[in-house]
C-alpha positions as CSV (number, residue, x, y, z in Angstrom):
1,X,75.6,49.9,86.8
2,X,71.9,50.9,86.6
3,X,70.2,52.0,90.1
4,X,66.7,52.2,90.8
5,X,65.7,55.2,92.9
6,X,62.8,53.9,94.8
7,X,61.4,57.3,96.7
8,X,63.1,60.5,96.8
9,X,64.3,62.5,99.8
10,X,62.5,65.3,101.6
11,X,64.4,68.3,101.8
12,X,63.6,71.3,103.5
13,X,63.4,74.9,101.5
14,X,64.4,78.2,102.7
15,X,62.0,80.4,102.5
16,X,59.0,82.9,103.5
17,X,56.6,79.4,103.8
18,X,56.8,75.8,103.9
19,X,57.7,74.6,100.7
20,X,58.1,70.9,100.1
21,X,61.4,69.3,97.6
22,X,61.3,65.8,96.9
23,X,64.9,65.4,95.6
24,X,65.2,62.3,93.2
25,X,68.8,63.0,91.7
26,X,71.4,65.3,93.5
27,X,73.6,65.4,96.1
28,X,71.2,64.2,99.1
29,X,69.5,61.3,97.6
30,X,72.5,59.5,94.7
31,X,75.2,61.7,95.3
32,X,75.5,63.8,92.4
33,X,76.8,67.0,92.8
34,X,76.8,68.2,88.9
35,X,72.5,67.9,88.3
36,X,69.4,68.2,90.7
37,X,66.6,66.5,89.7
38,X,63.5,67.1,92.0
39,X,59.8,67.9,92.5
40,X,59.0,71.3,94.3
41,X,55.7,72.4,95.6
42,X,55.5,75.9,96.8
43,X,52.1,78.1,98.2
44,X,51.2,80.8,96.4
45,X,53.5,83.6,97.5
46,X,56.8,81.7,98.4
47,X,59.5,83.7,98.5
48,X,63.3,82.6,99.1
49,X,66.6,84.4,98.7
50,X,68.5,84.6,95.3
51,X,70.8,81.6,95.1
52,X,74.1,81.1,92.9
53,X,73.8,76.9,92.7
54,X,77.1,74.7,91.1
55,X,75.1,72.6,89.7
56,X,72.6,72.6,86.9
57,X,69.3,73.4,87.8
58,X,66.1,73.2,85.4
59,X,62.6,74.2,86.6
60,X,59.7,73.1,84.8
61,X,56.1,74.9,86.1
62,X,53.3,72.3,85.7
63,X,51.0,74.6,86.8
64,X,50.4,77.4,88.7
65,X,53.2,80.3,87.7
66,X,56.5,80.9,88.4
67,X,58.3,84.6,88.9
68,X,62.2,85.0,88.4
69,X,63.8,88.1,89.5
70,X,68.3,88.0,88.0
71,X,71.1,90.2,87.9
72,X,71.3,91.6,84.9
């Protein structure tokens, strides 16, 4: 059956700075645990440690720039 998500949830981020995640599909908001849909604003500078999620995770940069530092 069809749900209408009518705000999303306010999560808070780790990191060096305040960085605000309004989560609109994931585990917090419609409890799923296998995507993480979500709208991220970060300050110029944000840093947070490197994370190994179990779930798929997509970032999309509207603007602004985004720098990704992996193993390998």
């Amino acid at each position: 059956m069809p749900r209408i998500i009518e705000s999303p949830t306010i999560i808070e981020a780790a990191g060096n700075k305040p960085k605000r995640i309004e989560e609109y599909v994931g585990r917090v908001n419609s409890s799923h645990s296998q995507v993480s849909v979500a709208r991220m604003v970060s300050p110029a500078g944000w840093i947070e440690p490197g994370q190994r999620p179990e779930f798929m995770e997509i970032t999309v940069v509207l603007t602004g720039r985004v720098r990704v530092e992996y193993e390998g």
